[in-house]
mmCIF file of the C-alpha atoms, coordinates in Angstrom:
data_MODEL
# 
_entry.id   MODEL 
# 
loop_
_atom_site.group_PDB 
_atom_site.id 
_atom_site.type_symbol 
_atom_site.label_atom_id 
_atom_site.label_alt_id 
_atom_site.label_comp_id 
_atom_site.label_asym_id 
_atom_site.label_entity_id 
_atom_site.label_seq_id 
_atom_site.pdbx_PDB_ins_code 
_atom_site.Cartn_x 
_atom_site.Cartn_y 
_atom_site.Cartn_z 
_atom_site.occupancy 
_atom_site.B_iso_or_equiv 
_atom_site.pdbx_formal_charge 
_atom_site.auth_seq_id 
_atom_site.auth_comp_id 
_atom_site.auth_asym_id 
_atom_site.auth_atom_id 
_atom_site.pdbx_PDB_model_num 
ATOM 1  C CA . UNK A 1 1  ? 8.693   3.379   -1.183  1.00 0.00 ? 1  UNK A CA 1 
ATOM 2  C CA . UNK A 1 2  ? 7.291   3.117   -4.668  1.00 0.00 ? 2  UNK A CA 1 
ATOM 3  C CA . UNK A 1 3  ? 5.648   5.887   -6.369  1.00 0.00 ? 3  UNK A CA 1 
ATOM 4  C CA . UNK A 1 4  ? 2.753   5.522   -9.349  1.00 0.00 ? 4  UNK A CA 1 
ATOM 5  C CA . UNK A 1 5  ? 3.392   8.452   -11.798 1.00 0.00 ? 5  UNK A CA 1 
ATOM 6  C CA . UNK A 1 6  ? 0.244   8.131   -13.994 1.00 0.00 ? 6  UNK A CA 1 
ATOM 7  C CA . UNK A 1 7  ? -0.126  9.651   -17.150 1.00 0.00 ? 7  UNK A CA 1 
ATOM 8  C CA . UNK A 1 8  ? -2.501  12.432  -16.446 1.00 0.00 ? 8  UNK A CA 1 
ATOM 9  C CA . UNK A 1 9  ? 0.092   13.131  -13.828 1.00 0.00 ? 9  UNK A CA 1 
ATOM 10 C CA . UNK A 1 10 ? -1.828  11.864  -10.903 1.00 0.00 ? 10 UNK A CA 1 
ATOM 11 C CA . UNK A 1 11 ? 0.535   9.915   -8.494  1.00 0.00 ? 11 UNK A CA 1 
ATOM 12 C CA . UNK A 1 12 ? -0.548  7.058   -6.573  1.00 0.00 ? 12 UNK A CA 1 
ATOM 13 C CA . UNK A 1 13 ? 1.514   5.328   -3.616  1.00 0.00 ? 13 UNK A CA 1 
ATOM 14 C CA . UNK A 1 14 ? 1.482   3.710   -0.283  1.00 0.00 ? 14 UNK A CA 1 
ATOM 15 C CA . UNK A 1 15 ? 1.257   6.147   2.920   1.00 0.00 ? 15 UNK A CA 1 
ATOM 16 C CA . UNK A 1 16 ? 4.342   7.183   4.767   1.00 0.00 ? 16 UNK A CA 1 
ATOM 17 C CA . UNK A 1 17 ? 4.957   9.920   7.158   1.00 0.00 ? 17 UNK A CA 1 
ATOM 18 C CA . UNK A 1 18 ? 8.528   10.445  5.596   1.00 0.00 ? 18 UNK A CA 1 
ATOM 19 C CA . UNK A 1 19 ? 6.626   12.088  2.279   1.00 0.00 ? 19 UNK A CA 1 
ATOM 20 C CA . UNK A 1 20 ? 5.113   15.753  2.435   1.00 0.00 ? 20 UNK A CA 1 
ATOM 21 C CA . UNK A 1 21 ? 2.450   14.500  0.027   1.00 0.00 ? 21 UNK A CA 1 
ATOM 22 C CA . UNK A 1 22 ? 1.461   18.441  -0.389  1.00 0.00 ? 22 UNK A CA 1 
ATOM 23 C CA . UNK A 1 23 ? 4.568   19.433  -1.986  1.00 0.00 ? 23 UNK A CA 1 
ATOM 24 C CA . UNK A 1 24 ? 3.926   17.720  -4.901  1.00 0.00 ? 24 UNK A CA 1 
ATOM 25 C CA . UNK A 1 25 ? -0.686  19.627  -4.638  1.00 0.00 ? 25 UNK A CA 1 
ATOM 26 C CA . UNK A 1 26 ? -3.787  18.584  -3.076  1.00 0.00 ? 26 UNK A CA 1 
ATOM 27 C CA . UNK A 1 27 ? -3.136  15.327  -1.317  1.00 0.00 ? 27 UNK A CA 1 
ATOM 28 C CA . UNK A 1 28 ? -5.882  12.933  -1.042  1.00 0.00 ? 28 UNK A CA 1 
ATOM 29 C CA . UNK A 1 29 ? -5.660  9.485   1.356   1.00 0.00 ? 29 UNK A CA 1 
ATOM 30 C CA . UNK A 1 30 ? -7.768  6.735   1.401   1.00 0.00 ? 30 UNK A CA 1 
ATOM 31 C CA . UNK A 1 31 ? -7.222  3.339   2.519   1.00 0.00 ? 31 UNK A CA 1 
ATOM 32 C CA . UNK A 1 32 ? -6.780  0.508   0.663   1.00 0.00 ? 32 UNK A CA 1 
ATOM 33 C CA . UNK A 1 33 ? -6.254  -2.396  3.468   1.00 0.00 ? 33 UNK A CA 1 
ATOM 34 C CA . UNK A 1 34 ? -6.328  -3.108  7.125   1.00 0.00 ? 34 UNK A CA 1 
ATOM 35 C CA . UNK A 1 35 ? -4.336  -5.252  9.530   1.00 0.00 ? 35 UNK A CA 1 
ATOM 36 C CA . UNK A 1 36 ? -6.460  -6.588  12.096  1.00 0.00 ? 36 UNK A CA 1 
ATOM 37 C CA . UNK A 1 37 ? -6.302  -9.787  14.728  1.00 0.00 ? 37 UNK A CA 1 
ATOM 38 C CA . UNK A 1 38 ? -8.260  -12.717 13.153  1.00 0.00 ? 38 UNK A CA 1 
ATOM 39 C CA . UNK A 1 39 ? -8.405  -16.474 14.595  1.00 0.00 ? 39 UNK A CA 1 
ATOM 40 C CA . UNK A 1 40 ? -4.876  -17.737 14.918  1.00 0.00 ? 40 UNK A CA 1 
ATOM 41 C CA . UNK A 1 41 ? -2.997  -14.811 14.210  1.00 0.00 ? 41 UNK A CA 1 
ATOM 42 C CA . UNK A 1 42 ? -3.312  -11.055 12.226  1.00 0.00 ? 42 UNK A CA 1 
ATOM 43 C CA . UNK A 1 43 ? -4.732  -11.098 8.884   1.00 0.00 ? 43 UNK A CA 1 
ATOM 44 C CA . UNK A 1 44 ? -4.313  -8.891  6.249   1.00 0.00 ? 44 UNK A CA 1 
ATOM 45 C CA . UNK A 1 45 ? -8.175  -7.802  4.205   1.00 0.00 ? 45 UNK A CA 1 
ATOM 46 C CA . UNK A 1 46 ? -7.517  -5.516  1.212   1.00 0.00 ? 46 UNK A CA 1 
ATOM 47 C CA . UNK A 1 47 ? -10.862 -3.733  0.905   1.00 0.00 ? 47 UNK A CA 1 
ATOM 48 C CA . UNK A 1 48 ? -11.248 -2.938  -2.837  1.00 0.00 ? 48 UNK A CA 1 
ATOM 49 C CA . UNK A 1 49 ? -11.473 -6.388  -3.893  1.00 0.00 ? 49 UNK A CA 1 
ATOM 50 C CA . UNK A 1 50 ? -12.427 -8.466  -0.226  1.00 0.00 ? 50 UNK A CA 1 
ATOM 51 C CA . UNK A 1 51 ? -9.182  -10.541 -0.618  1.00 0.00 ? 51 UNK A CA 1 
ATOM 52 C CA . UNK A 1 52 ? -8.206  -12.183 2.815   1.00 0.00 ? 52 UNK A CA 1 
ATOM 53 C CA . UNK A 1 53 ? -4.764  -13.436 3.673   1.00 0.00 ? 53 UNK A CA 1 
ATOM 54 C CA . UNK A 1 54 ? -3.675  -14.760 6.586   1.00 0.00 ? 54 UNK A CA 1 
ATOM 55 C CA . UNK A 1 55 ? -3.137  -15.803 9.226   1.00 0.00 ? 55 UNK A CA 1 
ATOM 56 C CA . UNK A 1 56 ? 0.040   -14.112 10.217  1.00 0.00 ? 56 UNK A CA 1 
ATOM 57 C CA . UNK A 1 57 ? 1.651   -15.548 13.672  1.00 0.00 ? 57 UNK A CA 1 
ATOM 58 C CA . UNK A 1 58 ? 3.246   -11.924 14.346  1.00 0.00 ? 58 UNK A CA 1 
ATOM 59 C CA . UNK A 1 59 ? 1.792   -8.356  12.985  1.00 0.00 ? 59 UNK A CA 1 
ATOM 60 C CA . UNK A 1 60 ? 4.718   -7.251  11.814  1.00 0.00 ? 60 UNK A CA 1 
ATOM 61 C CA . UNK A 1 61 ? 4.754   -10.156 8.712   1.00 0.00 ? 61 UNK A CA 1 
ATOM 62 C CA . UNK A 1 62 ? 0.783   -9.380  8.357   1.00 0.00 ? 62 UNK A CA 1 
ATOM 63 C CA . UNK A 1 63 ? 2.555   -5.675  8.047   1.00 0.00 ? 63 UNK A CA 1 
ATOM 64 C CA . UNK A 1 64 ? 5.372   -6.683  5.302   1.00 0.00 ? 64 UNK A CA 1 
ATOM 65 C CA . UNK A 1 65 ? 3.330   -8.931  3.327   1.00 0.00 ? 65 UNK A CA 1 
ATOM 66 C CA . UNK A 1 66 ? 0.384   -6.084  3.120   1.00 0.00 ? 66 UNK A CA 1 
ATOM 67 C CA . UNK A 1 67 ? 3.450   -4.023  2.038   1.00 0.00 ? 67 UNK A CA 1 
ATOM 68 C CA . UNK A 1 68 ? 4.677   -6.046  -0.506  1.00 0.00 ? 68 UNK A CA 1 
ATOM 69 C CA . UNK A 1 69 ? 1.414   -7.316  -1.922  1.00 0.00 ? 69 UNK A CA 1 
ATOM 70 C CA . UNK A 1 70 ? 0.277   -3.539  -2.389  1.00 0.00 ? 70 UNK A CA 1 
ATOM 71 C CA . UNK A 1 71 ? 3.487   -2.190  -3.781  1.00 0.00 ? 71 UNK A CA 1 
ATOM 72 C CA . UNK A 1 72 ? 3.508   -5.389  -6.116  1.00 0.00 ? 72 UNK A CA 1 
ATOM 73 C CA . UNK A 1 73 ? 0.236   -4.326  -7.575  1.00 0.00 ? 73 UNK A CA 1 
ATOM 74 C CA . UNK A 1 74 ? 1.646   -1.016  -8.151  1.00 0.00 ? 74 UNK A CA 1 
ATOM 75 C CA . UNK A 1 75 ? 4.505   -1.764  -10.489 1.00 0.00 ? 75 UNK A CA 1 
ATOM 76 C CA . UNK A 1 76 ? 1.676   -3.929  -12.399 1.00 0.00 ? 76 UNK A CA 1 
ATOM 77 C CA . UNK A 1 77 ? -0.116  -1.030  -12.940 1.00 0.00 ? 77 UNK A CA 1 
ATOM 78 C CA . UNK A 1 78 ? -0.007  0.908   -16.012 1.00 0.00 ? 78 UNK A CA 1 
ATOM 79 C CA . UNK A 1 79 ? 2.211   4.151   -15.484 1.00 0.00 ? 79 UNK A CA 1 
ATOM 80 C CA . UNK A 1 80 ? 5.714   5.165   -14.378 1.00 0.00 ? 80 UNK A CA 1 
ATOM 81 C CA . UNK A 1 81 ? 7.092   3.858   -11.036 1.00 0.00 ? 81 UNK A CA 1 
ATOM 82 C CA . UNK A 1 82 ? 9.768   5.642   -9.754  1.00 0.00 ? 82 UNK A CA 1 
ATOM 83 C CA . UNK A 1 83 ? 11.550  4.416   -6.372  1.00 0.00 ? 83 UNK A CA 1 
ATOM 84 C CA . UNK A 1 84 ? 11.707  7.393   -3.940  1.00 0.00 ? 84 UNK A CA 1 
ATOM 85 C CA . UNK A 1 85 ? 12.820  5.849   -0.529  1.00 0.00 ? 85 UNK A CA 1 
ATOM 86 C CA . UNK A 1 86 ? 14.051  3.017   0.487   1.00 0.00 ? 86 UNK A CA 1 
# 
């Protein structure tokens, strides 16, 4: 799991239940992209921009890919990334 550290010290990351987010103050989540069934598959619709990929035959590689696409965009960002879980 990949962590944004941001200069104001605002951190930015992907969900996961295995991170008390309040530890570290307020916690806010919002989403940033669904998986859903589309024709032929799952597909993979990131909301901030409208991007579409997809099909995927199986969810779990609409699930990976949504992973890695997000987490990918993260490390682009300006700010410290830190790698807390694996």
């Amino acid at each position: 799991m990949l962590l944004n550290i941001l200069e104001d010290g605002t951190m930015e990351g992907l969900y996961s239940d295995d991170l008390d987010y309040e530890e570290f103050g307020e916690a806010t989540v919002e989403r940033a992209s669904n998986v859903e069934p589309v024709d032929g598959g799952w597909g993979v619709h990131i909301i901030e921009t409208g991007e579409d990929y997809g099909p995927f035959k199986k969810r779990k590689e609409a699930l990976k890919f949504e992973v890695e696409l997000l987490e990918g965009r993260m490390i682009e960002t300006p700010g410290r990334v830190k790698e807390l879980l694996s």
